[in-house]
N, C-alpha and C positions, 0 to 999 in steps of 0.2 A: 287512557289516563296513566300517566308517571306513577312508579312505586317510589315510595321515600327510598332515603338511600338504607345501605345495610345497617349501620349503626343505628340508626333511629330509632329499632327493636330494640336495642340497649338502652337509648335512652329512655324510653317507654317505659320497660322494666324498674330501672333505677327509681323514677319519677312517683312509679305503683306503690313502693317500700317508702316512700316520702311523705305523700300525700294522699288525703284522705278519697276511698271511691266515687262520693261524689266530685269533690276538685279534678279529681284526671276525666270522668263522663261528661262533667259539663264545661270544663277549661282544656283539660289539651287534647281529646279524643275527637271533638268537632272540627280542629285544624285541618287544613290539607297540606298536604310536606313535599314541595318541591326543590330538589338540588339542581341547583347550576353551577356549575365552577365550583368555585370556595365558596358559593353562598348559599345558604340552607333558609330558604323561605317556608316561615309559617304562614299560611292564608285563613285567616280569623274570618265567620261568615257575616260579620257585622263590627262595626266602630266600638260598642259597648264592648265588645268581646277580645277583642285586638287591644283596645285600652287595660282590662281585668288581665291580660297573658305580659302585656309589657311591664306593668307593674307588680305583679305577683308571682309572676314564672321564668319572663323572658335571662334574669340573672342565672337562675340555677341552669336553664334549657343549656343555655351556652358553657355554663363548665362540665354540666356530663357528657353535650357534645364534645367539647374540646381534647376532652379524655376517652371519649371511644374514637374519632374520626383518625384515621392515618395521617393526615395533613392538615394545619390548619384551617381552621371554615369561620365564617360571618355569620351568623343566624340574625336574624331579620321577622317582624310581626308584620304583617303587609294585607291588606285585605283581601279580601277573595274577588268581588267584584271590579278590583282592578285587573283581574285576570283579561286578557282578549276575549271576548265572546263571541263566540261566529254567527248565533244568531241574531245578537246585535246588528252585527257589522250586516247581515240579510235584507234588516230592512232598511238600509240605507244606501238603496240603490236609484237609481235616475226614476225610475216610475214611483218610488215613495215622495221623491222631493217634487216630482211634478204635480202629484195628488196633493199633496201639502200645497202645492204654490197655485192650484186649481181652488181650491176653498174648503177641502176635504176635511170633514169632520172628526175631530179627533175620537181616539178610543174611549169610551167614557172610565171614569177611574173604578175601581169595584168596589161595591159595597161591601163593608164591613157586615158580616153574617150576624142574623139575632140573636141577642143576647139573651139568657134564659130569664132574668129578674125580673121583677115589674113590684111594683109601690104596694100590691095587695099583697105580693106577698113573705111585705118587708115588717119584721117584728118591733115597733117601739118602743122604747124604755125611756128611762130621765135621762137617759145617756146621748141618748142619737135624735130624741125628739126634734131637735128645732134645726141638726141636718138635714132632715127629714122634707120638712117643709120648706129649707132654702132649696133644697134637690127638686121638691114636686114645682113649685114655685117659675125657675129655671127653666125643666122641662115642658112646662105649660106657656111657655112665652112671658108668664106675668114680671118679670124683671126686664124692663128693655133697658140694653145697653148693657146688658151684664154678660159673659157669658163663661169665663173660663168658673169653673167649680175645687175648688180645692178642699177636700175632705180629711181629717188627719183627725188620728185618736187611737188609741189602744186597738189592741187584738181582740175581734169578737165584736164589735163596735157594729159592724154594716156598711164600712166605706165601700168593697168592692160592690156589695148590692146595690146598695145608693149610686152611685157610679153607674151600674149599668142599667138598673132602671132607670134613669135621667134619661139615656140614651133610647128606651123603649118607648120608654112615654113622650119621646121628645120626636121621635118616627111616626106616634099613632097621631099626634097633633099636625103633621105633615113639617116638623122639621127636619130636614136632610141632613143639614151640613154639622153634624155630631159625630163625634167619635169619642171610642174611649181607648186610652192608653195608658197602660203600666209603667212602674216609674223606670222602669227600664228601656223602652220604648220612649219614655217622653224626654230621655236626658241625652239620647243618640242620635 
C-alpha cells in the first residue's frame, strides 16, 4: 500500500489545531491518501463520506496542502471503491462467465444480523403509543400494501427500538425481505 506523501503529516497536524477530535476520527482520518503527479487523491469509504469531506473540509485540505507541498497539487475527494480491485477483477474470469451463462446460482445476498429489540421489550408511553401499534401492525403483515415505516420524534422516544423490533417480529412472522437503515445509510 502507498504512503501519503510527506506533507500530508503537516496537513494532518494543521487540520488536529482546527478541528474538533471527533471531525478529524470520523472525517479525515478514514481517508486513504494517494499522490499521483500533482494530484493528491483523498479516497472516502462511502458516498455519505466523500459528500461530508467535499463540503466541509475539501476547501481548507487544499490550502494547507497548497502551503506545505513544493509544487503545486489538485487534491480531489474520489471514492475508495473506485480504486482497481484485484479481487474483483478475480472473479471475472472465463469459468465465472461460463457458470453465469450455465444457469449458475447466484451468491445469495447476507443477511442483516439480529437485531437485539423486540416489542416486549419496548416501554409505552402517550408519547410512542400508537407508533407502537403502526410498527407491531406492519411487522405482523396486518397493513397490506404498506411497507416503508417512517418514525420521527424527539430523543428518548423508541424510534430506533421500534425500528428494529419491526424487523424482529417481521423475521419471527417469516418476513424476509426487511431491513433496517440509519438515516445515514438510507440517504447514500
Amino acid at each position: 500500500m502507498d504512503s501519503p506523501p510527506p506533507f500530508w503529516c503537516e496537513v494532518l497536524r494543521q487540520l488536529q489545531s482546527e478541528l474538533s477530535e471527533f471531525a478529524l476520527e470520523a472525517w479525515i482520518r478514514p481517508l486513504v491518501i494517494r499522490e499521483e503527479g500533482d494530484q493528491l487523491r483523498l479516497l472516502a469509504p462511502s458516498p455519505f463520506h466523500k459528500k461530508r469531506v467535499e463540503s466541509c473540509f475539501l476547501t481548507r485540505i487544499r490550502d494547507i496542502a497548497a502551503g506545505h507541498s513544493s509544487r503545486p497539487i489538485n487534491v480531489a475527494v474520489e471514492l475508495l471503491s473506485q480504486e482497481p480491485n484485484p479481487a474483483r477483477r478475480r472473479h471475472a474470469t472465463p469459468r465465472a462467465a461460463a457458470a453465469r451463462s450455465m444457469g449458475a446460482k447466484p451468491t445469495p445476498r447476507p443477511r442483516q444480523p439480529a437485531l437485539p429489540h423486540s416489542f416486549e421489550t419496548f416501554v409505552v408511553g402517550r408519547a410512542n403509543s400508537l407508533a407502537r401499534e403502526a410498527s407491531l401492525a406492519l411487522a405482523q403483515g396486518r397493513q397490506s400494501g404498506v411497507s416503508p415505516l417512517l418514525l420521527v420524534g424527539p430523543t428518548g422516544n423508541g424510534k430506533s427500538h421500534l425500528a428494529r423490533a419491526v424487523i424482529t417480529e417481521a423475521r419471527q412472522n417469516g418476513i424476509e425481505r426487511s431491513r433496517h437503515a440509519s438515516a445515514e445509510a438510507f440517504t447514500t
